[in-house]
N, C-alpha and C positions, 0 to 999 in steps of 0.2 A: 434545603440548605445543607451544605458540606461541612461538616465539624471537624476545628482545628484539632480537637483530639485525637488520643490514641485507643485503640479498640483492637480486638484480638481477637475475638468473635463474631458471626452475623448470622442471621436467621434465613438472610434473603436466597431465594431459588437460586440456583443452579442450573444456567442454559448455554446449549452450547453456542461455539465461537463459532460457528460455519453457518447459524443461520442466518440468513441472507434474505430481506425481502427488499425486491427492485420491482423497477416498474423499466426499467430500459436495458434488462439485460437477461433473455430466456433460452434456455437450450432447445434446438431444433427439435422434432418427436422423432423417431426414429420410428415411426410408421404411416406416415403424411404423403401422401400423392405427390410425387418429384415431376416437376414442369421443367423439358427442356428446353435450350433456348430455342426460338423460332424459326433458327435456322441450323441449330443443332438437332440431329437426332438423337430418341433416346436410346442407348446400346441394348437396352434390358428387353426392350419391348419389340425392336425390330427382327424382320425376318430375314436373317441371312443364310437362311437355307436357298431362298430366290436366288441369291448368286448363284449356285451349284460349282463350286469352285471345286478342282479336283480334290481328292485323298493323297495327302503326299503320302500316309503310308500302303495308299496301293502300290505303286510304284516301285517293288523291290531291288528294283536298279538303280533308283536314284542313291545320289552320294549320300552316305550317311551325314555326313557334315550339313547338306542343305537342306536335309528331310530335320534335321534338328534344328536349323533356322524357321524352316518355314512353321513348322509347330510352337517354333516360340513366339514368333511375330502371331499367330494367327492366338494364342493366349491372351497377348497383351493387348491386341485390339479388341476381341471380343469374348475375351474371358477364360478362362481355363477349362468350363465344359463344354466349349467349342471342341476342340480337339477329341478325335475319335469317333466320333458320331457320323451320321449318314452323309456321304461325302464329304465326312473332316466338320460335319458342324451337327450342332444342336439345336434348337429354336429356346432361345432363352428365353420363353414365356408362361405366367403364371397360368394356373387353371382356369377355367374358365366355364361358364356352364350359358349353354345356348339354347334356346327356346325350341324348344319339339324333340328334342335329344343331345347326346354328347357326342363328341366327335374325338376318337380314340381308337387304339390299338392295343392287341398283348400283349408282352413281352413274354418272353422263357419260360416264366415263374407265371404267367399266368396273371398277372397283375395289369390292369390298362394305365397307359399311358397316359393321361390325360395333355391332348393340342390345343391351339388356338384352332377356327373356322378356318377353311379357305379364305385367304386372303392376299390380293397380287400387290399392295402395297409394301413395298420392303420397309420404309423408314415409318416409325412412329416418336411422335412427340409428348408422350404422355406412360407415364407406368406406374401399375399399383405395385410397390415394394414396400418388403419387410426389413431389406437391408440394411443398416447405416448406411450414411451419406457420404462414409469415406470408401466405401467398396462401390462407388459410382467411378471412381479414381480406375484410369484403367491398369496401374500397377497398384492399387490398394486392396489386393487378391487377402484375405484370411490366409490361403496356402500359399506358401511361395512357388512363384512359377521357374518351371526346371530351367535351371542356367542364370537363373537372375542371383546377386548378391542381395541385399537388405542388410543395409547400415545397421547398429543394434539402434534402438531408443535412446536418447540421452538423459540419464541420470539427474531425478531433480537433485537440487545444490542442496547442500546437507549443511547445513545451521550450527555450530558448536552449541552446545547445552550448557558450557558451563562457563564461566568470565575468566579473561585470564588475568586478568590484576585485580587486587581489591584494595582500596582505601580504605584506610580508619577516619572518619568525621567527625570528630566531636561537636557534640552541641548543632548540628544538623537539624536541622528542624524540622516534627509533625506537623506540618499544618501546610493542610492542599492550596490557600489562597498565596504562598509566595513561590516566586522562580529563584532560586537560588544557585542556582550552575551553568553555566553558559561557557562555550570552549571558541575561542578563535580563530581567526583565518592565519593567525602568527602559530598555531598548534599549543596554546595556551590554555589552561582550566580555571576560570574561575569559580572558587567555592564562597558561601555565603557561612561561617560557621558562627553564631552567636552574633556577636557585635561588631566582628571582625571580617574583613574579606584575604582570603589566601589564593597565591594563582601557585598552579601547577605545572610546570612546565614540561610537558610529553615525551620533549626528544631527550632531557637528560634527567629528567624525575626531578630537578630540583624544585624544590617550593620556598614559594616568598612573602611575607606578610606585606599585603600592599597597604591595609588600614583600621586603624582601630576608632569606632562609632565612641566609646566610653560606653559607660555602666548606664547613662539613660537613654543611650539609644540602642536600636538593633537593624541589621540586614535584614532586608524584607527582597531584594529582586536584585539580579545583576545582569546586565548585557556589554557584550563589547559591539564596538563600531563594527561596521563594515571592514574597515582595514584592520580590524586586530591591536591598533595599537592608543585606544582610549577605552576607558570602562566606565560604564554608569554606573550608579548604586543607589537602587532605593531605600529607604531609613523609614522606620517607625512614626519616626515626626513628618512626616509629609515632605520632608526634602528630598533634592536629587542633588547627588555629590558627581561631577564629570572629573575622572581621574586619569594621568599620563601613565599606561604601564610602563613604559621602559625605563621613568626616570622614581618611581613610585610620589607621584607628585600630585597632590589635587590641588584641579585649576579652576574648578569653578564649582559654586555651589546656588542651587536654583529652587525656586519655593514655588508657591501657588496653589499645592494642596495642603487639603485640612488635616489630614489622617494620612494612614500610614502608605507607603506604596508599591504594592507589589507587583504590579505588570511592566515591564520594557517593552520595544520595538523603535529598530534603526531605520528610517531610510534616509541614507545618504546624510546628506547633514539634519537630517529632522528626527528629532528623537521624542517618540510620542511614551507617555507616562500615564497607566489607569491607580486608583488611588481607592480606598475605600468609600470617600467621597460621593461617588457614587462618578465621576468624571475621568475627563481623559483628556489632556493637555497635549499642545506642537507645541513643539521646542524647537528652533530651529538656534543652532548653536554659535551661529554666527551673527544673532541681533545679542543686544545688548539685554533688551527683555527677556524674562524668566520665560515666560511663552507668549507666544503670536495668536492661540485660538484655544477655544474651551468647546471640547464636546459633550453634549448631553441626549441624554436617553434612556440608560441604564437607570433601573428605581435601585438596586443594590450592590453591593461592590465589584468593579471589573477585577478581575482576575487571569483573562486573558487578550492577550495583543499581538498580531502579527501583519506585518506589510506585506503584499505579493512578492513576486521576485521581479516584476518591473512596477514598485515603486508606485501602484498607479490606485492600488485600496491596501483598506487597510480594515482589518476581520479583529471583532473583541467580543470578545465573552463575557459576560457574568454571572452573580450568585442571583441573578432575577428570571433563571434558566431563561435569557435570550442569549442570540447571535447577532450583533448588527455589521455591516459592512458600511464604512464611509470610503467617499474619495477627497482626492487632496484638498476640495478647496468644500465640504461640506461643513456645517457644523451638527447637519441632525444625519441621521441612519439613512441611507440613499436603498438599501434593502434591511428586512428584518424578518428573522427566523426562530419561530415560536414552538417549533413542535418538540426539543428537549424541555424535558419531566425536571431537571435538574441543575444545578451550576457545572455553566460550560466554559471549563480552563484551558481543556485540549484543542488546539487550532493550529491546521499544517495546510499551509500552498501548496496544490501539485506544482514542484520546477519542469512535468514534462508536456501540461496541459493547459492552456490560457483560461482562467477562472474557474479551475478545478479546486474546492474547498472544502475540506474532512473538519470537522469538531465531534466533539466526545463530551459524552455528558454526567453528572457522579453519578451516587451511591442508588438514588432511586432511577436512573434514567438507565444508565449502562450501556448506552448505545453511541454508538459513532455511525455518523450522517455526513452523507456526501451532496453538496452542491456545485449546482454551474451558476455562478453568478453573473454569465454572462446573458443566458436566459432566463435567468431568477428563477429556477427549477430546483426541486430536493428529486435526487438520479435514485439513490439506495439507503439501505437502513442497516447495519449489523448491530445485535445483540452479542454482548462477548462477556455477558455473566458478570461484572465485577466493576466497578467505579472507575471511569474512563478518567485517569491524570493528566496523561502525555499525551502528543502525536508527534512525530518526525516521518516526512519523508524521505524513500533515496533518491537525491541526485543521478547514483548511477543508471540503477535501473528501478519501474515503476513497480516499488514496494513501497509499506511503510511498516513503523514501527508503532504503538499503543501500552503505554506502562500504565499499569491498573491499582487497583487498592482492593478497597472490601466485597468480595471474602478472600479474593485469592493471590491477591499482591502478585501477580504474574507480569509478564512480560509477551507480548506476541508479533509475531512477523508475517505480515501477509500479503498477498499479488493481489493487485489492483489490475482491472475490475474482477475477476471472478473471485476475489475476497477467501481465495484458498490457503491454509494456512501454511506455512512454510515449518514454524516453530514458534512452541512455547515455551518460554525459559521463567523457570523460579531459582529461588535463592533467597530474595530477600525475604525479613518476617515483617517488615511493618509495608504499609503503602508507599508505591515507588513514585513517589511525588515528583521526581526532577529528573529530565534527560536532556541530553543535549550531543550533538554528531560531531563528530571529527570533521576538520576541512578537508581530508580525502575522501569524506564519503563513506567510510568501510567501518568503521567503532562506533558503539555510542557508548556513554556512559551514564550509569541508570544511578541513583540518590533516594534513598529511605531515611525512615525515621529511626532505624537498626545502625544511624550514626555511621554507614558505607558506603563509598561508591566504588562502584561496580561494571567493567568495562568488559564489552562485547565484540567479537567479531562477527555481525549481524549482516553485511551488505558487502556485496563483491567488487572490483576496483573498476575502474571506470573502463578498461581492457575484459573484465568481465575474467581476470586473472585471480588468483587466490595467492600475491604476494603480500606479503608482509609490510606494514605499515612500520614507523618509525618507533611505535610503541608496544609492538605486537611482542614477540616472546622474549625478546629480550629484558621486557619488563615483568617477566610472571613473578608472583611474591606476592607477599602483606605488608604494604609501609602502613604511614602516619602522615596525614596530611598537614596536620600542623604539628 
């Protein structure tokens, strides 16, 4: 169980963020017997000495210009110790040792040479190599061969470390079971502070009180629609407030839970609510009823909820360390995933993989778990040391984001699948309970119990450009959100 408290301290290990245990994902050996194809031969093992193709540097008549062609072409086909050897080649074959003797010669020094046997077959399909698998590549030479350019490597993308806006939140809340930040497709922020909800607005920093709960109630969750221009809000009392941002108007107010309600999740008109309750409510916002369907499953309180990106499941968490997945027309778990230790809040859709599904699990689990739900498979497992809060992925490209808590209230950015880390960003001092992405894909903006939010340039623009967003420098500073 996750405690709404605040703690400063922790005892628990220290392990790193890169280990990785998969079952579908291994790096080649780089000393494994390479099979070529069956109609490929394999370069390394063939004997192209059998050609006997002349020496272009016997030839001291030849053009210099062709004598440097044909030494280049004869590199890139069969390697760079081709050239100079006994008629212009080398036999590029490993040692070998043959029954009743060796079969060799000495060089200058005295040293033998060790050959392959006689043998009149020029192509082989088969080689014992110590090489990597990229010097099979016939320009993938260690040395560069004379006359060739080689592009440089391209530079991994370098992460900023440090946020460049920061909000002051007051009255922000500790406590991991609510979502309280959610940013629109309008480039709007909703914040959840105390009883109150305030939006944000990006492109000119101004901020607006959209509602005040009173002194017995409090924000427990906020999401906006799909189009940006309605907001849910969940309430301590178990209600659900539907409010107009543009006109600051609430239009509807909808019951059915017992307790307080901390999870959202939109699709399209269906606006699904998990509750303490231990339940999870459709809303479809255009009946007249509070909800159409009641899900059960969870023995204690959901905490997390999210719909694919087509609309088609829909993934919730809870503090009973499950994962269940339903579809539209279920009312019990159509899949269920047991193996977090913990309450799982963190739940992100891949938008670049049809049933690709990341969850994070707290304090005692600390791992984030990938499935395919369309195979009912768990793909990998990372340990990233610290209480898994958050997950977002990018839309642009196949990264995601993980905001953490105890012990290290860190922030991390990593490449899916090989789960290499890009960067790790601190700042905050309490746990980073809330994030939520920019509708261009490129900021997120991270929410502690340090009463701040904290906006990153995390993910690169859909051009894979490093221009500036509408709220990028222009907005560097420390305001006040309310």
């Amino acid at each position: 169980m996750e405690t709404p408290s605040t703690s400063t301290s922790s005892t628990e290990p220290k392990t790193p963020a890169s280990k990785l245990l998969s079952s579908s994902y291994r790096r080649p050996s780089s000393s494994r017997t390479i099979y070529s194809d069956r109609f490929i031969p394999s370069r390394s093992s063939s004997n192209f000495a059998l050609f006997n193709l002349p020496n272009s540097s016997a030839n001291s008549s030849s053009d210099d210009s062709h004598s440097a062609y044909t030494n280049l072409l004869k590199s890139a086909l069969f390697g760079p110790d081709c050239v100079g050897g006994v008629n212009g080649f080398q036999p590029l074959t490993p040692e070998k040792s043959v029954s009743g003797g060796r079969f060799g010669s000495r060089n200058s020094d005295g040293n033998v040479l060790q050959i392959s046997p006689p043998n009149c077959n020029i192509f082989k399909y088969k080689t014992e190599t110590r090489k990597s698998l990229h010097s099979l590549s016939p320009f993938g030479f260690d040395d560069q061969l004379p006359g060739v350019s080689h592009s440089p490597v391209k530079a991994p993308r370098k992460v900023p470390r440090s946020p460049y806006k920061v909000l002051d939140a007051p009255a922000l809340q500790d406590d991991f079971y609510l979502n309280l930040v959610d940013w629109s497709s309008h480039n709007v922020l909703a914040v959840g502070l105390g009883n109150c909800v305030y939006l944000w607005h990006a492109s000119s920093s101004k901020v607006v009180k959209l509602c005040d709960l009173g002194i017995d109630d409090s924000v427990c969750s906020v999401g906006w629609a799909h189009r940006g221009t309605h907001l849910a809000v969940g309430t301590s009392n178990g209600k659900l407030q539907l409010w107009d941002a543009s006109r600051c108007k609430r239009i509807r107010t909808m019951e059915g839970h017992r307790l307080r309600v901390g999870a959202l999740a939109w699709s399209s008109s269906v606006l699904s609510s998990g509750s303490r309750d231990k339940c999870i409510l459709q809303r479809d916002i255009r009946a007249q009823e509070d909800y159409v369907s009641k899900l059960s499953g969870h023995k204690s309180e959901v905490c997390g909820l999210k719909w694919s990106y087509d609309n088609r499941e829909l993934a919730s968490g809870g503090n009973d360390n499950r994962l269940f997945v339903w579809n539209q027309h279920s009312t019990q778990p159509v899949l269920k995933y047991c193996e977090h230790t913990a309450a799982v809040k963190a739940i992100a859709w891949s938008p670049h993989l049809h049933g690709l599904l990341a969850s994070g699990g707290g304090t005692a689990d600390r791992c984030i778990r990938f499935w395919n739900t369309t195979t009912n498979s768990h793909l990998s497992c990372m340990d990233t040391g610290s209480q898994v809060c958050n997950l977002v992925w990018s839309k642009n490209v196949n990264e995601l984001v993980s905001t953490h808590g105890y012990s290290q209230n860190q922030i991390i950015c990593v490449r899916y699948p090989t789960m290499s880390k890009l960067a790790t960003l601190t700042g905050h001092t309490y746990r980073v309970l809330y994030l939520a992405i920019s509708p261009d894909g490129q900021t997120i903006v991270t929410g502690a119990g340090d009463e701040t939010l904290r906006f990153w340039n995390v993910f690169p623009s859909p051009k894979s450009q490093n221009t500036e967003s509408e709220i990028g420098a222009s907005s560097l500073g420390r305001t006040q959100i309310r």
